[in-house]
C-alpha positions as CSV (number, residue, x, y, z in Angstrom):
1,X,0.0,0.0,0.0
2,X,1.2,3.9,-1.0
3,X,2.4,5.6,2.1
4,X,-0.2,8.4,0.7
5,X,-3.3,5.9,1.3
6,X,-2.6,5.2,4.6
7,X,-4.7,6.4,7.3
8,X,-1.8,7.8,9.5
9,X,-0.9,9.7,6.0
10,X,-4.6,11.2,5.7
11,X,-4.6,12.4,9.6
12,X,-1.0,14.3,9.5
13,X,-2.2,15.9,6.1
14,X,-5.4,17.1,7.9
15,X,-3.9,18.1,10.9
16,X,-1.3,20.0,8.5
17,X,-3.3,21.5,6.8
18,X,-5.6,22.8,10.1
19,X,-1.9,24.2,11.5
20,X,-1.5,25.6,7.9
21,X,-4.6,27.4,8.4
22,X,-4.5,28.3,12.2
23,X,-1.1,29.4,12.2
24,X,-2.4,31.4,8.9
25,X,-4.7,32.9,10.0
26,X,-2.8,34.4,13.3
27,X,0.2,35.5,11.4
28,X,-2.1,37.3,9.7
29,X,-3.6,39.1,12.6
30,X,-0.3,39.0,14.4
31,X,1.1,41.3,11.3
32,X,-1.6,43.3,10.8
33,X,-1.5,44.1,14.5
34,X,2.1,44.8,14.3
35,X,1.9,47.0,11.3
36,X,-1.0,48.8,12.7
37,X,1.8,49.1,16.3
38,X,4.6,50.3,14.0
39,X,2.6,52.5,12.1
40,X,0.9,54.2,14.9
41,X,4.0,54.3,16.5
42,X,5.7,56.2,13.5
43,X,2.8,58.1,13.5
44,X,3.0,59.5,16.5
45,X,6.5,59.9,16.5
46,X,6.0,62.1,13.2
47,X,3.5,64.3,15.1
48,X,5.9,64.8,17.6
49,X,8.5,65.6,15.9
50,X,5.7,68.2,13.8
51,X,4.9,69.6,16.8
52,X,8.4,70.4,18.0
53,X,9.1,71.4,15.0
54,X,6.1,73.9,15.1
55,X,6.9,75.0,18.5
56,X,10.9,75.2,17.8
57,X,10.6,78.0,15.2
58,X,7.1,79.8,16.9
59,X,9.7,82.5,18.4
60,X,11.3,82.8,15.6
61,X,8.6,83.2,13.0
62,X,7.1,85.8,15.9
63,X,10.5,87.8,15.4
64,X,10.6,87.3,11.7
65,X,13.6,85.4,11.9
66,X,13.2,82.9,8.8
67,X,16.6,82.1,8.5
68,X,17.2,80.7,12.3
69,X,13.9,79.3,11.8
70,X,15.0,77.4,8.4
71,X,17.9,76.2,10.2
72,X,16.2,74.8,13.1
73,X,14.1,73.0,10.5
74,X,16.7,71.9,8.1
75,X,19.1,70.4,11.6
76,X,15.9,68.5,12.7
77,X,15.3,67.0,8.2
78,X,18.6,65.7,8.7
79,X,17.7,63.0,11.5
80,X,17.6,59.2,10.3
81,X,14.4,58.3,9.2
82,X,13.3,61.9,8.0
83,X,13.0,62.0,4.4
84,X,12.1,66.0,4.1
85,X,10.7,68.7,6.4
86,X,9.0,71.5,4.6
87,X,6.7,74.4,4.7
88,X,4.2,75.9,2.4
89,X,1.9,78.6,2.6
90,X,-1.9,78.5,2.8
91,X,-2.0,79.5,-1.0
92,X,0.4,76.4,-1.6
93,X,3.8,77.6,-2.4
94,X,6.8,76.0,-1.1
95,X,8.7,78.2,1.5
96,X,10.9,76.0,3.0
97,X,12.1,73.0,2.5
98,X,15.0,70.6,3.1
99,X,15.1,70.1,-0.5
100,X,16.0,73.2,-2.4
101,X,14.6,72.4,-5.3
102,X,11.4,72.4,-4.2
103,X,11.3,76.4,-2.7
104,X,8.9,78.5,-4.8
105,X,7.3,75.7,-6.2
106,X,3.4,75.4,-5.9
107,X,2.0,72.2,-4.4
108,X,-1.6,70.9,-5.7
109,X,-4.1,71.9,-2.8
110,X,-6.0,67.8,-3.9
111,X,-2.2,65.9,-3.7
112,X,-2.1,63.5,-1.1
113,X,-0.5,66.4,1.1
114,X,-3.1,69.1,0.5
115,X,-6.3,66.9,0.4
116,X,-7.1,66.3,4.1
117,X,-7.4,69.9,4.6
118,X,-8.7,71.2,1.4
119,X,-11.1,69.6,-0.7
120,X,-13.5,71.5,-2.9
121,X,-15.4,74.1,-1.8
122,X,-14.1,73.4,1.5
123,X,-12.7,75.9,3.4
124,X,-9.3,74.5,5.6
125,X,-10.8,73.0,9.0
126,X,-9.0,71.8,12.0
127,X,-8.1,67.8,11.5
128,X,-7.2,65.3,13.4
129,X,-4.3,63.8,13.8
130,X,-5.2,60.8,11.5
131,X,-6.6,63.2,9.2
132,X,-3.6,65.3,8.4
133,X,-0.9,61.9,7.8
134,X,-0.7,59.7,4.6
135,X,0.9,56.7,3.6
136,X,2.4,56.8,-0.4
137,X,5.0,55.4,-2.3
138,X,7.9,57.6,-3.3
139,X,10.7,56.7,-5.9
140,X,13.9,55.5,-4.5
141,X,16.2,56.4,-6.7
142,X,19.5,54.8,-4.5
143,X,17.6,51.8,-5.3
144,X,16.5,52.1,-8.8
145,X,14.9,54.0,-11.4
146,X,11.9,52.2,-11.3
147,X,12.0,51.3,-7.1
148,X,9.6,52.9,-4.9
149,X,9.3,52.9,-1.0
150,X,6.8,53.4,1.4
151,X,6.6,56.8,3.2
152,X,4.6,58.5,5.8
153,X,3.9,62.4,5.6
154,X,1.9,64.4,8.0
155,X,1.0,67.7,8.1
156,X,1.0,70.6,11.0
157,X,-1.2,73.5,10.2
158,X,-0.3,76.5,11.7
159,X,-2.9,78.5,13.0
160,X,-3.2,82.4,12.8
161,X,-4.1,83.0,17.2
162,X,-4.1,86.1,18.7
163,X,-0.3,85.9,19.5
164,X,0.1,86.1,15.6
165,X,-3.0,87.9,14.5
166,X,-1.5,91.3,17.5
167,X,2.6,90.7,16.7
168,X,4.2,93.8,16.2
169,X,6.6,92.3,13.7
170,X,3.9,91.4,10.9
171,X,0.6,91.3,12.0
172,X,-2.1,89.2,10.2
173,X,-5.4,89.7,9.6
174,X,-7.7,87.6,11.7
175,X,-9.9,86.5,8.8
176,X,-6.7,84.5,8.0
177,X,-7.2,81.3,9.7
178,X,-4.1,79.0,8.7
179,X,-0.8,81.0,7.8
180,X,1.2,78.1,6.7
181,X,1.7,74.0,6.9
182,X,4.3,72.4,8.5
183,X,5.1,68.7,6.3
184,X,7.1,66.4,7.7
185,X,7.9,63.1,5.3
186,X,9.2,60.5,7.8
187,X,11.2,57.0,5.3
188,X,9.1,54.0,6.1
189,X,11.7,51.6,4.9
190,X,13.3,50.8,8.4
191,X,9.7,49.8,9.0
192,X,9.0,47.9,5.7
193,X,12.1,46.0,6.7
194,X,11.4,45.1,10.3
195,X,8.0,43.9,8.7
196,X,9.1,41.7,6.1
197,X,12.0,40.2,8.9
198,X,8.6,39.7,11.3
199,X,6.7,38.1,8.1
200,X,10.2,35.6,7.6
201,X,10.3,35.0,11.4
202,X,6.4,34.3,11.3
203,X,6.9,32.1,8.4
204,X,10.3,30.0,10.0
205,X,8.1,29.9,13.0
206,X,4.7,28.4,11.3
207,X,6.9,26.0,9.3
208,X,8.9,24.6,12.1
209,X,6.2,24.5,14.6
210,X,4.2,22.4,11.8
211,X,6.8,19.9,11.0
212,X,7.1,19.7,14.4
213,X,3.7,19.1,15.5
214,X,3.2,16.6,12.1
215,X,6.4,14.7,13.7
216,X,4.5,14.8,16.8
217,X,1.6,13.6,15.4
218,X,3.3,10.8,13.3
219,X,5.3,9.9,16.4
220,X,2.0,9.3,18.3
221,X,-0.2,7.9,15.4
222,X,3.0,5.3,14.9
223,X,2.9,4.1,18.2
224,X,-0.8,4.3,18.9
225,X,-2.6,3.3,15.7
226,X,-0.1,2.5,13.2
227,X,2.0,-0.1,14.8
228,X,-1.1,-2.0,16.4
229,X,-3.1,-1.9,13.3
230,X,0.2,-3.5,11.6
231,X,0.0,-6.0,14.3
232,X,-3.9,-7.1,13.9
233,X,-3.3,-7.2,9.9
234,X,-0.4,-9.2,10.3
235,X,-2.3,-11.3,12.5
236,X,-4.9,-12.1,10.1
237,X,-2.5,-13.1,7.5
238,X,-1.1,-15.6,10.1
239,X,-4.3,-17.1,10.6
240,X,-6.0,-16.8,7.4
241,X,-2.7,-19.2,6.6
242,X,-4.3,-21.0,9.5
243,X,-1.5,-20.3,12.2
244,X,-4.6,-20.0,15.2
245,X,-2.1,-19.8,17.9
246,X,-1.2,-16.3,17.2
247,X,-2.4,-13.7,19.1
248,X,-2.1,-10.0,19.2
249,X,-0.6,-8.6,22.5
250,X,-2.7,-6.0,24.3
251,X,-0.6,-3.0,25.0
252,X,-3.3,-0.2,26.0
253,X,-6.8,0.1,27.4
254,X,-7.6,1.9,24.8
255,X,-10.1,1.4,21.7
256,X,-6.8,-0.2,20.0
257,X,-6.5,-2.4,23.1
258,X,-10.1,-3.2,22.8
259,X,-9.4,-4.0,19.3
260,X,-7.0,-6.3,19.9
261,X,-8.6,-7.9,22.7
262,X,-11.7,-8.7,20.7
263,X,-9.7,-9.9,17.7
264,X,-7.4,-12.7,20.6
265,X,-11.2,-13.4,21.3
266,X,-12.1,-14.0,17.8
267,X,-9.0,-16.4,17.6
268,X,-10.1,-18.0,20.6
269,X,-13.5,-19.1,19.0
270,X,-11.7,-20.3,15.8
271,X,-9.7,-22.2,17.8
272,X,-12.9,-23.6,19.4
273,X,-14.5,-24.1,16.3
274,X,-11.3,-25.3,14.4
275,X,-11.4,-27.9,17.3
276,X,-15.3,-28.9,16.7
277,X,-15.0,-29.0,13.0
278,X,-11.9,-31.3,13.2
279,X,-13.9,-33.6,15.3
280,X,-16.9,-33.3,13.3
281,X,-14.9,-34.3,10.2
282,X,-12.6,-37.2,11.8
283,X,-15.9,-38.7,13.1
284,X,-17.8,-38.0,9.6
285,X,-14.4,-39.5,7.6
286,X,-15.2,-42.8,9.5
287,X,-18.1,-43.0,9.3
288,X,-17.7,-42.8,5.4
289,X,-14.8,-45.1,5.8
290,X,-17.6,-47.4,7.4
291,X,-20.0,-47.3,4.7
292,X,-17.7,-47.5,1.7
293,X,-16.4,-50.6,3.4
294,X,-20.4,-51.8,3.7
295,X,-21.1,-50.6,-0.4
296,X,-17.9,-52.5,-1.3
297,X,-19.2,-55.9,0.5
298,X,-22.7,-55.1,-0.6
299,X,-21.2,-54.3,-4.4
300,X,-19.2,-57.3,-4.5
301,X,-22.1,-59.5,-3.5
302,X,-24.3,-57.7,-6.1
303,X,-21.7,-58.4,-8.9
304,X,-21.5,-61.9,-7.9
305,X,-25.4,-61.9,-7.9
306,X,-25.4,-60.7,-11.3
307,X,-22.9,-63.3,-12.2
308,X,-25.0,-65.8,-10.8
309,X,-27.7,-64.8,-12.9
310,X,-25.7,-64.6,-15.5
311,X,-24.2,-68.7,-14.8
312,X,-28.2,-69.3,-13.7
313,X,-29.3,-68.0,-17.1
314,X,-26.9,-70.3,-19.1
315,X,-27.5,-73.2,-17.1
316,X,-29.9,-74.7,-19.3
317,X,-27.9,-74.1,-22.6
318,X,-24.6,-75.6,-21.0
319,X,-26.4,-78.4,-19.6
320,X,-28.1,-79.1,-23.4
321,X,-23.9,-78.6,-24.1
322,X,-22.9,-81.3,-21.6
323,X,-25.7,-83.8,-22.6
324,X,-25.1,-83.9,-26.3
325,X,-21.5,-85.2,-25.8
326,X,-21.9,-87.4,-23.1
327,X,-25.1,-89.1,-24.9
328,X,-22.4,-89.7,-27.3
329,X,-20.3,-90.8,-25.1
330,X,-22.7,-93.5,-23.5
331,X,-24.1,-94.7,-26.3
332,X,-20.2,-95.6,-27.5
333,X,-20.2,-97.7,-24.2
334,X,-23.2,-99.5,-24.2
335,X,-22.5,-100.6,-28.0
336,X,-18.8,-101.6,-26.8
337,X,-20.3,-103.3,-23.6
338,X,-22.9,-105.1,-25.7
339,X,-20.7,-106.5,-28.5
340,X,-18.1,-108.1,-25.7
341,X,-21.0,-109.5,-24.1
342,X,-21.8,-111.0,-27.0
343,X,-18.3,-112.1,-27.9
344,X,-18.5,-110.1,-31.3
345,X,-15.3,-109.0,-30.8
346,X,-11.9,-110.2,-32.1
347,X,-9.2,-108.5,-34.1
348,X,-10.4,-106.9,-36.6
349,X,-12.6,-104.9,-34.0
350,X,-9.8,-103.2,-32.4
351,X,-10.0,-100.7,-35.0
352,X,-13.1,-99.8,-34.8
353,X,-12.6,-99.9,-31.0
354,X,-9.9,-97.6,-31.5
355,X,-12.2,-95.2,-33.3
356,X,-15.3,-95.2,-30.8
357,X,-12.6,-94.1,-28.1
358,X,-11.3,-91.3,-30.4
359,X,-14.9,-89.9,-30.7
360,X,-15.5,-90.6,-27.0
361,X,-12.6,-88.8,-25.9
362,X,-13.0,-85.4,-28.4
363,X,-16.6,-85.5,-27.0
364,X,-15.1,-85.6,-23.2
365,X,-12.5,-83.0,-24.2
366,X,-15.4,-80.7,-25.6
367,X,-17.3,-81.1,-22.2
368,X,-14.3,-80.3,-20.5
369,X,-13.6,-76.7,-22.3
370,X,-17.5,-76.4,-21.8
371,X,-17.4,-76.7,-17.8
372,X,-14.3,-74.8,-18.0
373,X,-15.3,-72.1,-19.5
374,X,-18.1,-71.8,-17.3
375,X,-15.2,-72.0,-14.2
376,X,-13.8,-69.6,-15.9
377,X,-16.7,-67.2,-16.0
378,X,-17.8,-67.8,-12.5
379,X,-14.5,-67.9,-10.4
380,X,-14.1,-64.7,-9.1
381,X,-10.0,-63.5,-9.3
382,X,-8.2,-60.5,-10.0
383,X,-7.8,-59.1,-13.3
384,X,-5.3,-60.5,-15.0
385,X,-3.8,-58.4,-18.2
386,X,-2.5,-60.2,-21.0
387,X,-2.0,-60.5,-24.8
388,X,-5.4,-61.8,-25.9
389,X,-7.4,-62.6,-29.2
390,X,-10.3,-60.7,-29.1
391,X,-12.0,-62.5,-31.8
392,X,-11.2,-65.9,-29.7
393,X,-13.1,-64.3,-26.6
394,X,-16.1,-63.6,-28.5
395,X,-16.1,-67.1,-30.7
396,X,-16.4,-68.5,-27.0
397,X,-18.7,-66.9,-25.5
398,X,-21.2,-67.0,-28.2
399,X,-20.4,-70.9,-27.9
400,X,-21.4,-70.6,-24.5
401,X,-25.0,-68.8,-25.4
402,X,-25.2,-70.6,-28.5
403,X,-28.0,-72.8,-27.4
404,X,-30.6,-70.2,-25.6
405,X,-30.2,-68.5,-29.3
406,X,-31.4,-71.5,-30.4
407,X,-34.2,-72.3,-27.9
408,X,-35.2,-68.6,-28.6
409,X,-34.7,-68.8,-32.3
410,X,-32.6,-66.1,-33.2
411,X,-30.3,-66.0,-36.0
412,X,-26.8,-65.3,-35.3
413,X,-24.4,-63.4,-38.3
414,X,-20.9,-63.7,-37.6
415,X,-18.9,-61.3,-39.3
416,X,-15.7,-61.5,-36.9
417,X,-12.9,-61.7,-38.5
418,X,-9.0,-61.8,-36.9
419,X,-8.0,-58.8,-35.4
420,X,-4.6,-57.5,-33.0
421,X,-4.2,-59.4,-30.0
422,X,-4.4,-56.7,-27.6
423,X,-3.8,-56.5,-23.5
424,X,-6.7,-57.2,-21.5
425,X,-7.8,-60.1,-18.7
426,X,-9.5,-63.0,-21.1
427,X,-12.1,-64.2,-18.1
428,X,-13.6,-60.5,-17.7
429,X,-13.7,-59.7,-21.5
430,X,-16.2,-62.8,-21.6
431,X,-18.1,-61.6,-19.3
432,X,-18.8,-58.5,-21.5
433,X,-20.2,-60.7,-24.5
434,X,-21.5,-62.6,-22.2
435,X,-23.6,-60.6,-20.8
436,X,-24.3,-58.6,-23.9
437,X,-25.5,-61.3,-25.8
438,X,-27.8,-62.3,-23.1
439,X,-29.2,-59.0,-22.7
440,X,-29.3,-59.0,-26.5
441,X,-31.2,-62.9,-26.9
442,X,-33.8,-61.4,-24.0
443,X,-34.2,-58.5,-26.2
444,X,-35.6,-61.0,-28.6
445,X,-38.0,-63.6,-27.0
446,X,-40.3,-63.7,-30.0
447,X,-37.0,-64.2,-32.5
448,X,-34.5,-61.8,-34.1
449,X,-31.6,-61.4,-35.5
450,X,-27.9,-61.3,-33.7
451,X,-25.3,-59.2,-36.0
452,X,-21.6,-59.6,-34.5
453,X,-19.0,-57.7,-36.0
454,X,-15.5,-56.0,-36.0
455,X,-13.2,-53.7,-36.8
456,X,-9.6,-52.2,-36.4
457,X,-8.7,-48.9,-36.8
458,X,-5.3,-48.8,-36.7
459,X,-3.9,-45.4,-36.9
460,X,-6.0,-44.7,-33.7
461,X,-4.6,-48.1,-32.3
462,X,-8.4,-49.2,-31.6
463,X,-10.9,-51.9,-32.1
464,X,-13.9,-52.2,-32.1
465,X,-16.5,-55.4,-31.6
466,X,-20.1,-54.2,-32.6
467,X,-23.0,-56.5,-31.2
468,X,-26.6,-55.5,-32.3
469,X,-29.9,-56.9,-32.2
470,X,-33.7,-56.5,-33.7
471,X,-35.6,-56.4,-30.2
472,X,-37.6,-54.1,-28.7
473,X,-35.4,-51.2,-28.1
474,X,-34.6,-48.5,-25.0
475,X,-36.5,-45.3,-25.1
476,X,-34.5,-42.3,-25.6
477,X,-35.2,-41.1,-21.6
478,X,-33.4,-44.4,-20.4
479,X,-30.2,-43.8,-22.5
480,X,-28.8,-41.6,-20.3
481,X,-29.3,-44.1,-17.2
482,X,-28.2,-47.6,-19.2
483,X,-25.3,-47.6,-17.5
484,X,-26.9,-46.7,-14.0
485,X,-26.4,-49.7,-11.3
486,X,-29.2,-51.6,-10.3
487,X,-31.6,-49.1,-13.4
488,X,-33.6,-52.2,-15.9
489,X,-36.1,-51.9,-18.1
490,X,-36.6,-55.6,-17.7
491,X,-39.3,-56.5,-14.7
492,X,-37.1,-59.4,-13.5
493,X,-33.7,-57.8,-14.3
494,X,-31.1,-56.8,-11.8
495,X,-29.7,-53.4,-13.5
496,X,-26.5,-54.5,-12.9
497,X,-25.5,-56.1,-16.4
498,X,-24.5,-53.1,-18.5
499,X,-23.1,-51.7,-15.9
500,X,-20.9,-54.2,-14.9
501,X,-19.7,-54.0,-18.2
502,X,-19.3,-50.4,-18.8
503,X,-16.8,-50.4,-15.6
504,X,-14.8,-53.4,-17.0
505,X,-14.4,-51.7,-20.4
506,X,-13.5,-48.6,-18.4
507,X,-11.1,-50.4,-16.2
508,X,-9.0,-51.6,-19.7
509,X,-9.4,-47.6,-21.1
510,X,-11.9,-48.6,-23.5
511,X,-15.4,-47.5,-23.7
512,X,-19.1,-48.3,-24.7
513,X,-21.0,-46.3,-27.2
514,X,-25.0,-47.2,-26.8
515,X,-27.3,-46.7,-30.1
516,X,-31.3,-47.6,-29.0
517,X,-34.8,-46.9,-30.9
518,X,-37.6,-48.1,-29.3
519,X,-38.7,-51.2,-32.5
520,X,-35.7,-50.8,-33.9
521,X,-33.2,-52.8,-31.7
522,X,-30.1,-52.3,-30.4
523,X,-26.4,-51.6,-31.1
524,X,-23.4,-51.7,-28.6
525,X,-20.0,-51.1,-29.7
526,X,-17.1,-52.1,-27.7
527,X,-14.0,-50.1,-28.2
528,X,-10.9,-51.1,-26.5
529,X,-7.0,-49.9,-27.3
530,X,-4.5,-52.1,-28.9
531,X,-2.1,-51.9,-26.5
């Protein structure tokens, strides 16, 4: 996470930027105040030094004496800080002044100098003392042609009283009220300065005392907020990775502390529940463990029903198997039995002796491969992968069904044909056919017609063994579920037949494609690698 989107980040900008504003706002008043102080001050201190002027040169001006009154005037210009002392009469012109240039010169009665007392048609009134000063801007020429400073000029009329009005020396008129004005220009740089030092010093002050307060403030936020929120996110990383033996040490009675109490109290009840749901799920794997051990057994004995029904359902054909050989075989014994008892026997019998026992003996052979087979089908073992001929398989398990065709007339078409031995256990491949072609010949209890078929495809290393019938069909809503365990159309069926075989073909990465129309029979297509 950016610094800049933390919360600690947002609070010292806020608080910033209220110190910014605070601090602002009272250096602003604290200036304006101090101006105001300074300029009041300098103020006053012009006045003064108006009024001393005015009283220095009263004796003087009494006695006529302009020149000791010019050079009180021009001693007292030449202070620091006085820009110019002059005097002009009530008419305007320039009598005195500290710069010589100016003497004889005419001053407009509207300037800045002239205004407070004269505006238009206004006689000249007594003013106060805030009323006869002004603030301008005079050219600085030591700085610049184009620099200007501040300066503050006052003005000291002089009134005609009766102490000028009865002098001896040069009496005036009484309708004369103001014989002259003193103007004293005082240099408001000294001030300017001393201001803009203040405003630096205010500034320093403001920028330090924010820095320090935000370092403050981060200091505090750090320890109180920052750190302990650190701590709780870190903790629920640790247990979100499931680590719920970590807990958050409480450090303050504070909300934070509270905080991290209720979050050790959270932990607490994970562990609780952690604990419960471990329990819950030992006690439910068992219990699972329990009935897959039960739906094994109860599987197993199923699949060996279905094999029973299978054996139970070829019973009758193997028995009509058995019988025709060993009627064969007795009725070689009885006619060998009956011509010794009759003593037809001698020599030239031995080879048609000889012959009788060669028929009886393919005929016990072919009842042996008969009850074998059957072993075969019925003994349960493991599966047993081998090189096999798939063609062989099916040639003997249709030998083994060949007579409930028969009893249930339906015509077999066998169009194998020898294909690649592939790998696959011989004993559970029968019992595919096997129990295809049975499903197939109950398919068919009024008669059909049993196709058998094959082919290799060898650039996808396949092949395929297609059985198909003409029975009665699936409807299309019980393709889906063919497969199903213990799901049959059949009212005496088990539903266990197709899908015994769809998991043996799985088990040897093959698989079983289904195509069903109800009157139109049946087609099941086994497809099993090469290898």
């Amino acid at each position: 996470m950016k610094w800049y989107n933390s919360i600690s980040a947002k609070i010292i900008l806020c608080v910033a930027g209220m110190i910014l504003v605070v601090n602002g706002a009272l250096a602003f008043v604290y200036l304006r105040i101090q101006q105001e102080d300074l300029d009041v001050t300098v103020l006053r201190n012009a006045s003064q030094l108006s009024e001393t002027i005015k009283k220095s040169i009263r004796n003087d001006m009494f006695e006529n004496r302009k020149e000791a009154a010019y050079k009180i005037m021009n001693t007292m210009g030449q202070q620091e800080g006085i820009e110019k002392v002059r005097i002009y009469s009530s008419d305007g012109k320039i009598l005195f002044s500290t710069d010589k240039s100016e003497v004889g010169r005419m001053v407009d009665q509207r300037g800045e100098a002239c205004y407070g007392c004269h505006s238009e048609a206004r006689p000249l009134e007594r003013l106060a003392t805030s009323e006869r000063s002004r603030i301008f801007y005079s050219p600085d020429n030591n700085a610049g042609p184009d620099a200007r400073h501040r300066v503050l000029g006052i003005i000291n009329p002089m009134y005609n009283d009766s102490t000028c009005s009865s002098a001896t020396c040069h009496a005036h008129p009484e309708s004369i009220k103001v014989l002259g004005v003193i103007d004293v220009t005082m240099d408001l740089a000294a001030v300017d300065a001393m201001m803009a030092k203040g405003r630096r010093q205010v500034l320093l002050v403001s920028v330090v005392s924010i820095v320090a307060i935000c370092v403050i403030v981060a200091l505090v936020l750090i320890h109180f907020f920052t750190r302990p929120v650190k701590e709780l996110v870190l903790g629920t990383h640790r247990i979100s990775g499931g680590d719920l033996d970590h807990f958050i040490p409480v450090a303050t009675n504070d909300e934070m502390g509270h905080l991290a109490s209720s979050f050790n109290q959270m932990t607490r009840d994970l562990q609780k529940a952690n604990a419960e749901i471990q329990e819950g799920i030992r006690n439910l794997e068992q219990k699972v463990e329990e009935r897959t051990q039960e739906l094994k057994a109860t599987q197993s004995q199923l699949l060996h029903s279905e094999k029973l029904a299978a054996v139970g359902a070829l019973a009758a054909t193997v028995a009509h198997e058995i019988n025709n050989p060993l009627t064969g075989v007795y009725t070689y014994i009885r006619l060998m039995e009956r011509k010794i008892d009759l003593g037809q026997h001698g020599p030239a019998d031995v080879g048609k002796y000889k012959g009788y026992l060669d028929t009886m003996r393919r005929e016990v052979e072919r009842t042996a491969a008969i009850v074998q087979n059957l072993l075969d089908f019925t003994r349960p073992k493991e599966p047993a992968c081998k090189p096999m001929s798939i063609s062989k398989v099916v040639e003997e398990s249709l030998s083994l069904v060949g007579n409930k065709l028969r009893l249930n007339n339906i015509e077999v078409v066998n169009r194998m044909r020898p294909l690649p031995d592939i790998m696959a256990d011989p004993a559970h491949m029968k019992q595919v056919f096997i129990n295809l072609m049975v499903n197939a010949c109950e398919a068919m209890e009024d008669g059909g017609t049993l196709t058998i078929g094959c082919e290799c495809d060898e650039a996808e290393n396949m092949v395929t063994v297609e059985i198909s019938d003409t029975g009665v069909g699936i409807e299309a809503e019980n393709l889906a579920r063919i497969f199903d365990p213990f799901f049959s159309t059949k009212e005496k069926g088990t539903g266990l037949g197709l899908s015994v075989v769809h998991g043996i073909v799985s088990r040897h990465n093959g698989k079983v494609d289904i195509e069903s129309a109800p009157g139109n029979g049946t087609q099941l297509r086994i497809v099993l690698p090469i290898s």
